[in-house]
C-alpha positions as CSV (number, residue, x, y, z in Angstrom):
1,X,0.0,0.0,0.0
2,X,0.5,4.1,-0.7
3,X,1.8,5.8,2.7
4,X,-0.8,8.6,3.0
5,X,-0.2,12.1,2.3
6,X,-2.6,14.5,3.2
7,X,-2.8,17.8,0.9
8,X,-4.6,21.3,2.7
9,X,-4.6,23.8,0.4
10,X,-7.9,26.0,-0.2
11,X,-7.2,26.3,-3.8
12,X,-8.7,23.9,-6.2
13,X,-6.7,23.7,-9.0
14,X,-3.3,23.8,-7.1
15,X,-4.8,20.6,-5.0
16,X,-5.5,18.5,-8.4
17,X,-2.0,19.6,-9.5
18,X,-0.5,18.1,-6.3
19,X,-2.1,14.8,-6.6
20,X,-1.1,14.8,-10.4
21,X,2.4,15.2,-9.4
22,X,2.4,12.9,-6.1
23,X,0.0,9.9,-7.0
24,X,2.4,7.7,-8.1
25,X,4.3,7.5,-4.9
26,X,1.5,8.2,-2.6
27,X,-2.1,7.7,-1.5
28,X,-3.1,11.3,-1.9
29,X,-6.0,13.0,0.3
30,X,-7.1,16.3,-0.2
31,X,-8.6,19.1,2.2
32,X,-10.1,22.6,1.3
33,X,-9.4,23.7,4.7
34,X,-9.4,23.4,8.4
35,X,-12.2,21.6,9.1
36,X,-12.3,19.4,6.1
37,X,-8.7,18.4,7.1
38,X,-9.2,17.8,10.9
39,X,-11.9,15.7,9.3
40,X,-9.4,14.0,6.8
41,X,-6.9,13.4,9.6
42,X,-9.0,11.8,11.6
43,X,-10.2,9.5,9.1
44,X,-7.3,8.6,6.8
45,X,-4.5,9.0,9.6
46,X,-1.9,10.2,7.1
47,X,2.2,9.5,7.9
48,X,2.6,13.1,6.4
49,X,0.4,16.4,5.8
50,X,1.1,19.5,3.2
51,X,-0.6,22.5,5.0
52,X,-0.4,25.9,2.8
53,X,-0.7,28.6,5.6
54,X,-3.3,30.4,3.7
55,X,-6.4,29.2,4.9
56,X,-10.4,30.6,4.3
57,X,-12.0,32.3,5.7
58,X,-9.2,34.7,5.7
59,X,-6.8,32.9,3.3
60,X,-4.3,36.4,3.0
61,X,-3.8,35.3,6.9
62,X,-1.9,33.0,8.3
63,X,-3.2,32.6,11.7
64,X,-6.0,29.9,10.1
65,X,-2.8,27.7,8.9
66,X,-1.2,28.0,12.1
67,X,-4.8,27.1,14.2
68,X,-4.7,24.0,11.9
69,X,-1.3,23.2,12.6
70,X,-1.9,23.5,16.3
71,X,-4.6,21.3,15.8
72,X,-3.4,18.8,13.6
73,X,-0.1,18.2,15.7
74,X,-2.3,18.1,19.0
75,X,-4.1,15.4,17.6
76,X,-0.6,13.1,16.9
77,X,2.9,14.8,18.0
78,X,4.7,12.2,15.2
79,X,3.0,13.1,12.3
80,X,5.4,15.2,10.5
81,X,3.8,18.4,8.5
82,X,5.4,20.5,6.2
83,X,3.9,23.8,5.6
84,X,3.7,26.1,2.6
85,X,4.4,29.9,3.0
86,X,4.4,32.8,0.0
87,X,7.1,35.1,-0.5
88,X,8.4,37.0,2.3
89,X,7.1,35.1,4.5
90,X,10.1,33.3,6.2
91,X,9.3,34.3,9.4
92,X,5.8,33.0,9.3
93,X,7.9,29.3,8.5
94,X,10.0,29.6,11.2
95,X,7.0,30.7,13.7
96,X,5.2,27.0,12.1
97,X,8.2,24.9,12.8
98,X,8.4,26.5,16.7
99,X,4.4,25.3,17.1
100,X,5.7,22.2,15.7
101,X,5.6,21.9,12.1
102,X,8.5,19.5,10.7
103,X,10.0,21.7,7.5
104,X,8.6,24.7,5.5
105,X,8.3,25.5,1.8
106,X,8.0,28.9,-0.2
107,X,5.9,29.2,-2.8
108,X,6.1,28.4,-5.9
109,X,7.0,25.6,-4.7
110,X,9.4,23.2,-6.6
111,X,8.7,19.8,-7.1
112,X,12.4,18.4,-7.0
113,X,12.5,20.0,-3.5
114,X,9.0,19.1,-2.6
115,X,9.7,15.1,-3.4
116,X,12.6,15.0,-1.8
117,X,11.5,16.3,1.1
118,X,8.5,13.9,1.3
119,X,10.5,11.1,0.7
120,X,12.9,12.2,4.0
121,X,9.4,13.1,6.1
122,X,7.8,9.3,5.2
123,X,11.4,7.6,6.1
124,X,11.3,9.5,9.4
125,X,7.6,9.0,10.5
126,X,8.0,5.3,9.4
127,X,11.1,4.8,11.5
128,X,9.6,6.7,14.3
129,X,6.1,4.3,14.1
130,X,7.7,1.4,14.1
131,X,10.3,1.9,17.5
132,X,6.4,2.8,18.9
133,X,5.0,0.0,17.7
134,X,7.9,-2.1,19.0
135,X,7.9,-0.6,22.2
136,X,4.2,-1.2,22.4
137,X,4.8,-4.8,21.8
138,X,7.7,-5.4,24.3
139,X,5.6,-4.3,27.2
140,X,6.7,-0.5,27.0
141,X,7.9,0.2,30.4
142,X,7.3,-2.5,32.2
143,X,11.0,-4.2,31.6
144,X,12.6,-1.0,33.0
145,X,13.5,0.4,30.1
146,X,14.5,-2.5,28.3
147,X,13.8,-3.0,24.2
148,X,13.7,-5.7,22.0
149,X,11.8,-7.7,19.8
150,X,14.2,-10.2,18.4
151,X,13.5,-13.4,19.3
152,X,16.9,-13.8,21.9
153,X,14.9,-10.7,23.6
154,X,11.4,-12.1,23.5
155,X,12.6,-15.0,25.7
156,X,14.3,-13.3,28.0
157,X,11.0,-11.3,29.0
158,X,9.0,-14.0,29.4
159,X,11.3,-15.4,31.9
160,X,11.3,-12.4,33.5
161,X,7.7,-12.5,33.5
162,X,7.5,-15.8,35.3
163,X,10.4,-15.3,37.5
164,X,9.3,-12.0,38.5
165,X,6.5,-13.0,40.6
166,X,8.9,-15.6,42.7
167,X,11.4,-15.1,45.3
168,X,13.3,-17.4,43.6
169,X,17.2,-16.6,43.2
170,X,18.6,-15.8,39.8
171,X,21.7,-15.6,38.2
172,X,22.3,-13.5,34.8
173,X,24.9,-14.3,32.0
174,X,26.1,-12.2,29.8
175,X,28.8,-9.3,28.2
176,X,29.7,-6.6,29.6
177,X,27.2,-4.1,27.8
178,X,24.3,-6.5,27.5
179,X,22.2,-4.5,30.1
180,X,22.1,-7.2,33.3
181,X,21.6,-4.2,35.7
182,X,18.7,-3.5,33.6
183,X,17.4,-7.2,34.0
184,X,17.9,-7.1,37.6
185,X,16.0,-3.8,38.0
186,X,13.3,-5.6,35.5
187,X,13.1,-8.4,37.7
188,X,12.8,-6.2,40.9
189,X,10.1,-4.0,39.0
190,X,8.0,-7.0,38.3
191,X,7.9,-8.3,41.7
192,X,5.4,-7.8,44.8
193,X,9.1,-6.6,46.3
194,X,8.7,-3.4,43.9
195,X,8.2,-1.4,46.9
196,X,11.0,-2.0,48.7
197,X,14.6,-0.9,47.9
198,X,16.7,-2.4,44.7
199,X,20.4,-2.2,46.1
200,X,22.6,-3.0,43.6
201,X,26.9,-3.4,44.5
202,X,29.7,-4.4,41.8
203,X,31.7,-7.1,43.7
204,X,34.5,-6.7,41.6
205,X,35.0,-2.9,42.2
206,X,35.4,-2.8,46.1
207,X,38.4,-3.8,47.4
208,X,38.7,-7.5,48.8
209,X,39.6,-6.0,52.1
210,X,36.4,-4.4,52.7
211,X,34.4,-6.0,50.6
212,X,32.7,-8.5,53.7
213,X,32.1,-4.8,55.6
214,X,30.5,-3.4,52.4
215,X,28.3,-6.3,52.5
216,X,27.4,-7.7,55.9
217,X,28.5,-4.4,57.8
218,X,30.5,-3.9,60.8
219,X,30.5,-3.4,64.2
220,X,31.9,-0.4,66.2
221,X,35.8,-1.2,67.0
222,X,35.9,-4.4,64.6
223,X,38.5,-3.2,62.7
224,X,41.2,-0.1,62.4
225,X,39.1,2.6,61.4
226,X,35.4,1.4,62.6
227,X,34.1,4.4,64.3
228,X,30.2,3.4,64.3
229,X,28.4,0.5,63.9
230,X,27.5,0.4,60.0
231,X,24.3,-1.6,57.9
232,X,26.0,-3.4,55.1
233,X,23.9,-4.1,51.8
234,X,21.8,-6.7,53.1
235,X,20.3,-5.0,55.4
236,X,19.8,-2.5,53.1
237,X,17.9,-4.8,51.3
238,X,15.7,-5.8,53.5
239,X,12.0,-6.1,52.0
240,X,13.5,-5.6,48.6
241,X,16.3,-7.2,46.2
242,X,20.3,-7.4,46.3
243,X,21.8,-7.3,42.8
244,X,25.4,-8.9,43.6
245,X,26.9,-7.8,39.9
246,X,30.4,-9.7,39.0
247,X,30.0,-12.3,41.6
248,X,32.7,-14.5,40.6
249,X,34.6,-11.9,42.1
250,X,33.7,-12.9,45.4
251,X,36.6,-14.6,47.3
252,X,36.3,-17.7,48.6
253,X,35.9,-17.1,52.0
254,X,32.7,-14.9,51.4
255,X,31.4,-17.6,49.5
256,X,30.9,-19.4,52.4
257,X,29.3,-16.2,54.5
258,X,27.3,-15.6,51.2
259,X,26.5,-19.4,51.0
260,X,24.9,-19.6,55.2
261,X,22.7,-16.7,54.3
262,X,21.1,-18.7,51.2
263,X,20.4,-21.5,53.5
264,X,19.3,-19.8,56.6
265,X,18.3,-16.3,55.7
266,X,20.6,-14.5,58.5
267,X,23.7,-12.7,58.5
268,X,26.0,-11.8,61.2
269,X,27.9,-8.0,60.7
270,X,31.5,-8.2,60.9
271,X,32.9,-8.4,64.4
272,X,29.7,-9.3,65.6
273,X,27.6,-11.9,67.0
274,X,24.3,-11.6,66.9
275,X,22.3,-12.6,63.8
276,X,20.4,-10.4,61.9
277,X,17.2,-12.3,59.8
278,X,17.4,-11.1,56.6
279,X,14.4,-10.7,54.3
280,X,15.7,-10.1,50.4
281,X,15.9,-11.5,47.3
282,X,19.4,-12.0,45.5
283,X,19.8,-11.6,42.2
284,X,23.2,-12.0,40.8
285,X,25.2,-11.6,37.7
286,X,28.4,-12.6,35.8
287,X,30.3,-12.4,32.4
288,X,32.7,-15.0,33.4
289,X,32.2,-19.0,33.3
290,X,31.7,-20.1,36.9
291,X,31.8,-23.6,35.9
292,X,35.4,-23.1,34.7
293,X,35.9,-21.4,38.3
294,X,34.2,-24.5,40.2
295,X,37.2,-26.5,38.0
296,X,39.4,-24.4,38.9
297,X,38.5,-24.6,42.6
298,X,37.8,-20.5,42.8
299,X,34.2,-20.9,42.6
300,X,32.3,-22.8,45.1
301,X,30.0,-25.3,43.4
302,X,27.3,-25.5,46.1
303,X,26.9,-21.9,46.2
304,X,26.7,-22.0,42.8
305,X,23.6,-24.1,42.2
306,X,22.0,-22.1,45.3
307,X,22.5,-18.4,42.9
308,X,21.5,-20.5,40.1
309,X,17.8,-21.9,40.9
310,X,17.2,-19.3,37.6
311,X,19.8,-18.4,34.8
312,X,18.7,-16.2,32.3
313,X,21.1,-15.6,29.3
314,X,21.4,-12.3,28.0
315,X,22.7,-11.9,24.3
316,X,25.3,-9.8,22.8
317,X,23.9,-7.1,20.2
318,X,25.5,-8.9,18.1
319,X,23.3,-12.1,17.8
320,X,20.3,-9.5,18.2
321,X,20.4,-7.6,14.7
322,X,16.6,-7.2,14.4
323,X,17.0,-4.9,17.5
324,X,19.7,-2.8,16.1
325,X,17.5,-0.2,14.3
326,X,15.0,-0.4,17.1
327,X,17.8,0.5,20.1
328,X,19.6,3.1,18.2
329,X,16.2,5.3,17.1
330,X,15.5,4.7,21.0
331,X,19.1,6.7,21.9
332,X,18.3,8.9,19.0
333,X,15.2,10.2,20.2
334,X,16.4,10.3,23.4
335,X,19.6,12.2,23.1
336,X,18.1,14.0,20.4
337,X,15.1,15.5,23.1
338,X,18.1,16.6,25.4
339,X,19.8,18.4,23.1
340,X,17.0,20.2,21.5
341,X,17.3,18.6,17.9
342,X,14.4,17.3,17.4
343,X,13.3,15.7,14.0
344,X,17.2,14.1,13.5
345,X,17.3,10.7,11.6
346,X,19.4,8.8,10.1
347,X,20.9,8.2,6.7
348,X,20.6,5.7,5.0
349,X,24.4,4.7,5.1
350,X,24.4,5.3,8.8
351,X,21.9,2.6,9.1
352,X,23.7,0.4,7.2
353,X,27.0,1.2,9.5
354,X,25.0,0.4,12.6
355,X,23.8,-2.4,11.0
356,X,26.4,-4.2,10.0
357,X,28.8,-3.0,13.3
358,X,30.3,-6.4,15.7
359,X,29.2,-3.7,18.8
360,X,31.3,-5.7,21.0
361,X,30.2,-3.6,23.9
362,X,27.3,-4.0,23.1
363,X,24.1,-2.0,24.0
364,X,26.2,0.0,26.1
365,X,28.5,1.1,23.0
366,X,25.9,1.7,20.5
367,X,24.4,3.9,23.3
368,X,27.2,6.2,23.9
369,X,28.0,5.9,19.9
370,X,24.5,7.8,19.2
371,X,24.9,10.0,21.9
372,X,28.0,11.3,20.6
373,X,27.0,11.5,17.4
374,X,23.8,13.6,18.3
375,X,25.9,16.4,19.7
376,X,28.1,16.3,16.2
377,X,25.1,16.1,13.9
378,X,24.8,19.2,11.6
379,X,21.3,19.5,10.0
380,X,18.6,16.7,9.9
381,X,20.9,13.5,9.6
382,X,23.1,11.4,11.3
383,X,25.7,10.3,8.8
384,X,28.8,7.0,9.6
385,X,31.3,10.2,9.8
386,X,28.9,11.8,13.1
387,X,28.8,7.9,14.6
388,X,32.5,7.6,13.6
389,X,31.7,4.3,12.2
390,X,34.1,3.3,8.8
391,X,32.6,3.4,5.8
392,X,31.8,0.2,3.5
393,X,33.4,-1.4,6.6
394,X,32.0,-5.0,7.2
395,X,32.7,-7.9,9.1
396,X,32.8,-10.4,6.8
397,X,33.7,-9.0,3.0
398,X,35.4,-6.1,1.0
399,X,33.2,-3.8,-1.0
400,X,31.3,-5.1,-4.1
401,X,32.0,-2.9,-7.0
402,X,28.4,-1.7,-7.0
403,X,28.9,-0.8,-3.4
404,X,32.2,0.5,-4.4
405,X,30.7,2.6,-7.2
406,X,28.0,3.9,-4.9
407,X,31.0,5.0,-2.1
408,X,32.5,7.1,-4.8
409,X,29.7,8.8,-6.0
410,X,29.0,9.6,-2.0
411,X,32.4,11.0,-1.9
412,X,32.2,13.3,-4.9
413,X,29.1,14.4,-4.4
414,X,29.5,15.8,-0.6
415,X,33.0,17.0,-1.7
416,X,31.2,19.0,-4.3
417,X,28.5,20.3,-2.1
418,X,31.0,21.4,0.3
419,X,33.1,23.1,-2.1
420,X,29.6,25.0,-3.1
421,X,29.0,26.0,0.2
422,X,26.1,23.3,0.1
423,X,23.9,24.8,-3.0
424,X,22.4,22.0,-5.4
425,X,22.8,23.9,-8.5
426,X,26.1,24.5,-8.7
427,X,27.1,21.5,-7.9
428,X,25.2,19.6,-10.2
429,X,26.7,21.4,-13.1
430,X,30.2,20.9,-12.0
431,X,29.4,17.3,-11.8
432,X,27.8,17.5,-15.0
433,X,24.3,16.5,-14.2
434,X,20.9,18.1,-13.9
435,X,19.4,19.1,-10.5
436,X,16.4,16.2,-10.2
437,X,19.5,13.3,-11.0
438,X,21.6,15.3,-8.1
439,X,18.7,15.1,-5.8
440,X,17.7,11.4,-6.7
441,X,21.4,10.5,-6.6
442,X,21.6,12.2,-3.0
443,X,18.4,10.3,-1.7
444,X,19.6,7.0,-3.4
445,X,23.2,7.5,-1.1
446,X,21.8,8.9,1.9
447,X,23.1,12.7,1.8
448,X,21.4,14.7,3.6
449,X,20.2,18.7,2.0
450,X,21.2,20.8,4.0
C-alpha cells in the first residue's frame, strides 16, 4: 500500500496539480481547509500532511494555517507536517516549525525540492512508528527500560515474567554491555518486592579488604578505622532485592558467609555476634564462566547451584540484529530530546553502518555511539562520519563494485557540495548532471540537504 499524504490547500486547482504530481508515490487525500482536514486526519490517519498557511475564511492570513497546525499536531505529535508559505514570509515558517511543524516551503514551490522532502518526512515518520510500535509490543515500560523484539529478547521477557513473581534466586549471563543491571531492576520492578529498595553493589570494584564490611557491615571497634556500627547491603535490602553484579569476584571465603545466608536467611555484621534475619531476594550476575571457576576450585559449586535456581542468558547485540535499528532510534530520540534537535534521523548509510557493526560492547556502546553522534550532527541526519563508524566497513567482505561505485559517488558528491558552500545547482553542473538526478542520486546515497 501508498503511505498517506494529506494535501490542505484552499485552492482547487493547485490541490489536483499536487495529486497529479504525487499519485504515483503516494495515497493522496485532499482538504479545502481546516475543518475538512481535521476531518481528513482523523479519518485517513496520514504519515505526512502538506498544510499551505493560507487558509479561508481569511486565506491572506496565516493565523488559520497556524490554528490547523496546532490542531493537527495536537491530535498526533509524530505526524510530520510541512507547511507552505508565500514570499516574504520566512518568518511565518520559522513561527510554524516552533508550534511544531516539521519543515517549510516557499511558494512556488518546486517539485524536485517538494519530493525530496517527502521522501525524508515518510522515512522519518516510518522509522519513528515502528520503534512505537515495537515498544508497544515489548511491554513499554514495564521491563525497566528495556527494548527488544528479536526473538533472543522475547525470551528473556518472558522469563522475567514468570520469574518475577517468585522469590526465587537468579543468576544473569552475559557481556559486559548486555544490560544485566537492567534485567535485575526488571526483575525487581516485576515483583510484589517493587516497593522495597533495589540495592545493587559491583563485587568486583570494592576492594577485597572491605568488601565483607561493604556487604554484611561492621560493628563499632571491629577493625582499624570502625568508628560506628554500620548496615552493610543486606540489610539494606531488607524487604527488597540485592543485585550482587560480577559475583565470581567474590573470594572464597565470602562464598561461604554468602553461602549460610542462602540457606538460613541470617547474616552476622563483621565483628559481631548476633544474627540479623534477613528478608531479600538475591539476584546475581556474571560475564565470566563459573563452571570453569568450580574447576578451577575458585568458585564454590554448592553456592553456585544455590545463585543459580534461575539463569537467564542475556545476548550480545550482536546475535540481536533485528533490534539494532530499534535501540539506536530509541538513543536517538532520546539524546536528540536533550539536546533540542528534534526531527534528527538517520541516513541511509548510517543505518547500514550500525547495522552491520560487531558492537562488542554492546548495548552500552551503540548507546554512547549515538549520543556522541547527536551532539556532532549538523542538520537533519546522522551520517557514519557523526557515529565515527568506517565506511563500507564489514565484518565479513570487502566492498562489491556496486557498493564500491555507490562509495565514490558519495564521496564526490558531498566534496562538491561542500566546495559550493552546500547549494544543489552549482554542484550539479560541476558534476555535470541536472538538479532532479543530483537530488535522486543524494536520496539513493543517503546525503542529507542541508
Amino acid at each position: 500500500m501508498k503511505p498517506k499524504l494529506l494535501i490542505v490547500d484552499d485552492d482547487e486547482e493547485i490541490r489536483t496539480q499536487m495529486k497529479w504530481a504525487l499519485a504515483n508515490d503516494y495515497d493522496v487525500v485532499l482538504a479545502g481547509d481546516r475543518v475538512s482536514a481535521l476531518e481528513a486526519f482523523r479519518t485517513d490517519q496520514p504519515l505526512v500532511i502538506l498544510l499551505d498557511m493560507g487558509l479561508p475564511p481569511r486565506p491572506a492570513d496565516p493565523e488559520e494555517g497556524l490554528a490547523t497546525l496546532a490542531e493537527l499536531s495536537a491530535l498526533d505529535s509524530l505526524t510530520k507536517i510541512i507547511v507552505i508559505t508565500g514570499q516574504g514570509e520566512k518568518g511565518i515558517g520559522l513561527r510554524a516549525i516552533g508550534s511544531g511543524a516539521y519543515d517549510f516551503l516557499v511558494k512556488p514551490v518546486e517539485m524536485d525540492e517538494l519530493k525530496f522532502l517527502l521522501k525524508r518526512c515518510f522515512y522519518v515518520s516510518r522509522l519513528e512508528t515502528e520503534y512505537r510500535e515495537m515498544h508497544q509490543l515489548v511491554g513499554g515500560d514495564s521491563f525497566g527500560g528495556m527494548l527488544g523484539s528479536s526473538a533472543p529478547m522475547r525470551n528473556v521477557f518472558e522469563t522475567i515474567r514468570k520469574v518475577a513473581t517468585t522469590d526465587a534466586p537468579v543468576l544473569l549471563y552475559g557481556e559486559s554491555g548486555t544490560g544485566k543491571e537492567m534485567a535485575a531492576k526488571a526483575i525487581h520492578q516485576n515483583s510484589g518486592r517493587n516497593k522495597g529498595p533495589f540495592i545493587a553493589i559491583n563485587c568486583s570494584a570494592i576492594p577485597e579488604t572491605l568488601l565483607e564490611s561493604e556487604l554484611f557491615g561492621h560493628e563499632k571497634g571491629s577493625f582499624t578505622g570502625a568508628h560506628a556500627q554500620r548496615k552493610g547491603r543486606f540489610e539494606m535490602a531488607i524487604g527488597g532485592t540485592l543485585f550482587l553484579d560480577e559475583i565470581g569476584e567474590i573470594p572464597l571465603p565470602l562464598q561461604v558467609k554468602l553461602l549460610r545466608f542462602l540457606q538460613e536467611q541470617c547474616i552476622e555484621r563483621v565483628g559481631g555476634r548476633q544474627t540479623i534475619p534477613i528478608d531479600a531476594r538475591i539476584v546475581t550476575a556474571t560475564n565470566a564462566d563459573l563452571k570453569k571457576g568450580m574447576s578451577a576450585g575458585t568458585f564454590r559449586e554448592d553456592l553456585f547451584y544455590r545463585l543459580a535456581v534461575v539463569k537467564i542468558v542475556l545476548p550480545p547485540l550482536r546475535d540481536r540484529e533485528d533490534d539494532i535499528r530499534l535501540l539506536s532510534q530509541f538513543f536517538l530520540q532520546h539524546f536528540a530530546e536533550q539536546a533540542s534537535k528534534s526531527g534528527l534521523a538517520f541516513d541511509q548509510e548510517a543505518l547500514r553502518g550500525l547495522s552491520r557493526n560487531p558492537w562488542p560492547g554492546n548495548v552500552r556502546q551503540l548507546e554512547n555511539c549515538i549520543r556522541r553522534a547527536v551532539i556532532m550532527a549538523e542538520g537533519k541526519r546522522v551520517t557514519l562520519r557523526d557515529l565515527e563508524l568506517p565506511a563500507g566497513s564489514s565484518p565479513s567482505a570487502a566492498l562489491s563494485l556496486k557498493e564500491a561505485r555507490e562509495q565514490l559517488e558519495k564521496d564526490m558528491i558531498q566534496n562538491c557540495l561542500r566546495k559550493h558552500g552546500g547549494k544543489i545547482a552549482p554542484a550539479a553542473l560541476e558534476l555535470g548532471i541536472s538538479r532532479p538526478t543530483m537530488y535522486d542520486l543524494m536520496d539513493k546515497l543517503g546525503i542529507a540537504k542541508e
